[in-house]
N, C-alpha and C positions, 0 to 999 in steps of 0.2 A: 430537540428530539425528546420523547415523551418516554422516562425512565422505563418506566414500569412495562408498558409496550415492548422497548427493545429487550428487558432481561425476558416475560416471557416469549417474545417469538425467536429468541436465541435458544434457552433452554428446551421449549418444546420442537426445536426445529434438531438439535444434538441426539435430543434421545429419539425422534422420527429417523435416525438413521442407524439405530441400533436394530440389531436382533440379538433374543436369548441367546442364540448361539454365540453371538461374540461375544460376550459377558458370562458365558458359565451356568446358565440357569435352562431348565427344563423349557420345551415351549407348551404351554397349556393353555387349552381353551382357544376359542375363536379370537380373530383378534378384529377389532371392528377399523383401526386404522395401523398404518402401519409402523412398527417401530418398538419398544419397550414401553411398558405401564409405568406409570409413574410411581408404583408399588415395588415395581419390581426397582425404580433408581434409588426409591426410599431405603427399601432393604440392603440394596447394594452399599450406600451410603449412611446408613446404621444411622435414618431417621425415621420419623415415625410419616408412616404416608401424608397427614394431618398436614405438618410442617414442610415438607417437600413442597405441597402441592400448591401451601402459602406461598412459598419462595418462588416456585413456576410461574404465579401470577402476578408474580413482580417485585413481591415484598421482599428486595433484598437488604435496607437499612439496616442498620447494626449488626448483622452477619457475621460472627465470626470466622478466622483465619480456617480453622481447624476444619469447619464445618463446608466453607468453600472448597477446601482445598479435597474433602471426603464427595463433594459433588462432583467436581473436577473427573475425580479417577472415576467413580461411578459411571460418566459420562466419555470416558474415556479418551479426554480434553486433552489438544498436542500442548506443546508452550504457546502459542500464538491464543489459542482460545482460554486456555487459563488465565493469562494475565487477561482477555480482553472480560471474563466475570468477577475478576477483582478490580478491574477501570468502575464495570457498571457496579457493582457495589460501594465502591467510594463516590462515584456519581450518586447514589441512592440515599448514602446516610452523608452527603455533603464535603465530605472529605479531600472530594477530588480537586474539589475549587483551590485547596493550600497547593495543588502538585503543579495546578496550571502552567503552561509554561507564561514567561513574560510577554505581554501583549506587546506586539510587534507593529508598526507603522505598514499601513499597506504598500507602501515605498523603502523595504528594506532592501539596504544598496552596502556589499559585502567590503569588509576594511580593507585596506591596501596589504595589512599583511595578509590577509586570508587570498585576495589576489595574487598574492606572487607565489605563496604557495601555492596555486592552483597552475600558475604557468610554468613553477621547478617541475611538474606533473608531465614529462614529455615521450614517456612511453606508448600513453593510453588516453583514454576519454576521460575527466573527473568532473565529476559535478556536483553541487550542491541543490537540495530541495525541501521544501515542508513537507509536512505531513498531510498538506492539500493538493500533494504533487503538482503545486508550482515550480519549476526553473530557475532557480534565482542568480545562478553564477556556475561558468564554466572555464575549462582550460581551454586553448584552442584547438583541440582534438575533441573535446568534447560539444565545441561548435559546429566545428563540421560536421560533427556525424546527427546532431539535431540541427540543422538547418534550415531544414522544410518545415521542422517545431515551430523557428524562432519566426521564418518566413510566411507563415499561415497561421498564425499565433491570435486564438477567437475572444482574448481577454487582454487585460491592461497588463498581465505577464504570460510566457509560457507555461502551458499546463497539460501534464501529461495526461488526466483523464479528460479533458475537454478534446484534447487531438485525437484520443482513442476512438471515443465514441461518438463525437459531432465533424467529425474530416474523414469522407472515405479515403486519403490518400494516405492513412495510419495503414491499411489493408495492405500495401503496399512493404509499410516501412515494417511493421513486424509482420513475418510471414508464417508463424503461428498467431494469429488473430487473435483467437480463443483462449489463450492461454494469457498474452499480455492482458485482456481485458479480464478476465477472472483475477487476474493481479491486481489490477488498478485499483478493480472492485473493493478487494479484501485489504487493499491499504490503506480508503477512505475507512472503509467499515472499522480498520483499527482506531485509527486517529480519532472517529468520531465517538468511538468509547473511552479514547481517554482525555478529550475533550470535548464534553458534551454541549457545551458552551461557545464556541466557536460560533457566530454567526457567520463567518465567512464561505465556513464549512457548510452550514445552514443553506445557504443559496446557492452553492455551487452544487450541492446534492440535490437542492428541488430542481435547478437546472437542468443535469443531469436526466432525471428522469423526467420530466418534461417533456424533453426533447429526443428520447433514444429509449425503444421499448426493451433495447439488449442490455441497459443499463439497471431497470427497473426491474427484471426479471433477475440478475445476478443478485441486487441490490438488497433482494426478497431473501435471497439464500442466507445472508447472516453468517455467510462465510471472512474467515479472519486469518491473517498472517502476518508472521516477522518475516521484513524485507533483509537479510543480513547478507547470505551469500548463495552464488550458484549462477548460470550459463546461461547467457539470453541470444537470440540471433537478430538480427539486425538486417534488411537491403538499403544500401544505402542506392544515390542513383547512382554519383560518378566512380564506387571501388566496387558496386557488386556488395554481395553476404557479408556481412560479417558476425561469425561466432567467438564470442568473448565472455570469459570469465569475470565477474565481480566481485567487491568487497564491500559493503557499506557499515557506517558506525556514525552513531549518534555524536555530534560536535558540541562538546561539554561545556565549552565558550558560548554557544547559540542554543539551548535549549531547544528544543523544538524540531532543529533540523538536521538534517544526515548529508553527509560526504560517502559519494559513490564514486569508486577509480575502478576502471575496466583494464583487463588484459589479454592479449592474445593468448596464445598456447606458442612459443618461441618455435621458428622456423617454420608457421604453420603456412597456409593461404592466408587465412587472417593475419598473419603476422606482416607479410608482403602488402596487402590492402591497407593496412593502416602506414603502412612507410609511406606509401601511395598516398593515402590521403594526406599525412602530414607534410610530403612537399609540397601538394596542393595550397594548400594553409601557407605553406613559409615560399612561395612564390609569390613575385609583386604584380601587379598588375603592370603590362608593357606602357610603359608611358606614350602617349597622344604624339608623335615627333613637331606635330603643328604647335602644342600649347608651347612649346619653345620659340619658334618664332613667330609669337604673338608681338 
């Protein structure tokens, strides 16, 4: 992905969502597009319009801390888009290449301890994923409730944005649509800021939009987020809804990837749906009576 490209159509897409009025300044003059001048982020940012408008167009190498971090507020940047202009700035002046995570085998297959930690998991759903929102390992609560992922699975692993936006049967499984795909969107658009290098990333994104105009219109937005915590709904087919709370955190052993444990709300519906599904899971299949007297 072409540095200088992504820093300005992120910057000039941040301040096209300002007005003087959310930042404190007078509104003067006609405005020919919509949004804050880049005068008005210079000043905010106690630079000189000159240098702003440099950095706008891409030039973000050598960039100091101080000076990102004065765009930032200017811009009035949450955490998720702050760190993602200090990704593309160490992308810029090369930097980012030392942060890279460790290049992974396209057949990473999780250790037997990270396995059993994942099946002591018997509450709730847990799962492990990259930052290309592959699937890579789960509990068996967290099988179940991706099934139709694992069963309809459009690549050599499961993958959440690939189900999202190329299986109408996602429409189904999150039933705010809209919401999960502006997610998916904004989790690629992270990762790809902090590795801009990924070719795997590379193809899965031209795929992406390729193949799905709902992909390529989010994609434009340059919207970005930290996935850490907060309530997603779920249909599953055989328990119905389910509403569960999450936690995710970066796995300091695996660079790269996060551990997700889902939880009901105690005594909820959801709570009875997942008890539900987990006998499902811990029921055997009735045995054949014939393959006995074979």
């Amino acid at each position: 992905m072409d540095n200088r490209s992504e820093v300005r159509e992120f910057l000039s897409s941040r301040r096209a969502r300002l007005t003087p009025e959310d930042v404190g300044l007078p509104d003067v003059g006609q405005r020919r597009v919509p949004g804050l001048r880049r005068g008005e982020v210079a000043a905010l940012a106690g630079v000189s319009i000159e240098y702003y408008a440099k950095l706008e167009r891409g030039a973000l190498g050598g960039v100091s801390a101080s000076v990102l971090d004065a765009i930032a507020r200017a811009l009035r940047l949450d955490d998720a888009e702050r760190s993602h202009l200090f990704n593309l700035a160490r992308a810029a002046d090369g930097t980012s290449e030392m942060l890279r995570p460790r290049r992974r085998t396209r057949t990473w297959e999780p250790r037997p301890s990270l396995t059993w930690v994942l099946d002591a998991i018997t509450g709730g759903p847990a799962l492990v994923r990259n930052g290309r929102m592959d699937l890579l390992a789960t509990n068996a609560l967290g099988r179940a409730m991706h099934a139709s992922l694992y069963e309809r699975a459009l690549g050599p692993v499961p993958n959440f944005a690939r189900y999202t936006f190329l299986d109408d049967d996602s429409r189904r499984f999150y039933p705010d649509w809209d919401t999960a795909a502006d997610t998916a969107v904004a989790i690629l658009r992270t990762e790809a800021g902090r590795d801009p290098h990924d070719r795997l990333m590379h193809d899965l994104v031209g795929e992406l939009a390729t193949r799905s105009e709902e992909f390529r219109r989010r994609w434009a937005s340059h919207d970005v987020r930290l996935h850490g915590a907060g309530t997603k709904t779920f249909h599953h087919t055989a328990v119905g809804e389910l509403e569960l709370a999450y936690e995710s955190v970066d796995m300091v052993s695996d660079p790269g990837l996060s551990l997700t444990i889902y939880a009901a709300e105690p005594a909820s519906r959801t709570a009875e749906a997942l008890a539900l599904l987990g006998s499902l899971v811990a029921t055997p299949a009735t045995p054949d009576p014939e393959s006995h007297n074979a």
